[in-house]
N, C-alpha and C positions, 0 to 999 in steps of 0.2 A: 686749339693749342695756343698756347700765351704769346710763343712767338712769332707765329702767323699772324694774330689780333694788333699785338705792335707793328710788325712791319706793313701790315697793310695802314691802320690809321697812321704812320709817319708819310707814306707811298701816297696816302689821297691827301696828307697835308702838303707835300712838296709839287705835287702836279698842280694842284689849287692854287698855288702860287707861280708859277710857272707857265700853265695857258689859260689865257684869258679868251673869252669868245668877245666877238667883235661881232655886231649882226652888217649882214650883207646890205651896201645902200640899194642895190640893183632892187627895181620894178618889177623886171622880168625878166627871164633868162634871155639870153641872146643866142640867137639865131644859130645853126652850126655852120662850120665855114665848110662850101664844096671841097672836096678831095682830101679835108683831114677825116681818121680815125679817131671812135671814141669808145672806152670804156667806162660801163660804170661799176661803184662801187657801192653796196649797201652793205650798213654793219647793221648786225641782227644783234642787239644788246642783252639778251636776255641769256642767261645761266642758269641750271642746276644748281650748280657749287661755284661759287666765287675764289675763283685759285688765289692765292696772296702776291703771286707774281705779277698777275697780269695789269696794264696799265690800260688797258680797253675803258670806255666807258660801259657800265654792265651793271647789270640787275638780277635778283633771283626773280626767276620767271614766274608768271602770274598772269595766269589767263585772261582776263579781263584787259591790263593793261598790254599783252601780246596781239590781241582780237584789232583793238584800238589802234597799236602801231601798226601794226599789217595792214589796214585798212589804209592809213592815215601813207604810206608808205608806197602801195599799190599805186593808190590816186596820185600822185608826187611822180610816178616813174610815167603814168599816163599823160601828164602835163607836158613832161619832159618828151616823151613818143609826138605828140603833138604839138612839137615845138620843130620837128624833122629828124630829132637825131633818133640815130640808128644803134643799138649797142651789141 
């Protein structure tokens, strides 16, 4: 639909402008502190259908690069496990 395709490419122009990624200086994660609580959070970026709405960052899904994050994403939460936090 014509105005879906608009609103979405205005929606990724203004976000685009709006967050910038900054890379983390940190080495390594640090340590967890005794007696605080931690959640994590992983986003799963991958769609079916790309709703127009959504401000996510997202992808239409694709086995190959899903295999790869899942992979890449597992290892990542194991780093984190063996760092001591608890989620």
């Amino acid at each position: 639909m014509l105005s879906e395709r608009i609103l979405t490419t205005t929606l990724k122009h203004l976000v685009r402008q709006k967050l910038e990624y900054t890379p983390n200086k940190l080495e390594m994660l640090p340590n967890p502190q005794s007696g605080h609580n931690y959640m994590l959070y992983a986003h799963v970026p991958f769609c079916e259908v790309l709703c127009p709405f959504c401000s996510f960052n997202r992808y239409i899904f694709n086995e190959t690069a899903g295999r790869n994050y899942y992979r890449s994403l597992r290892r990542e939460m194991e780093m984190v496990a063996e760092r001591g936090y608890n989620f």
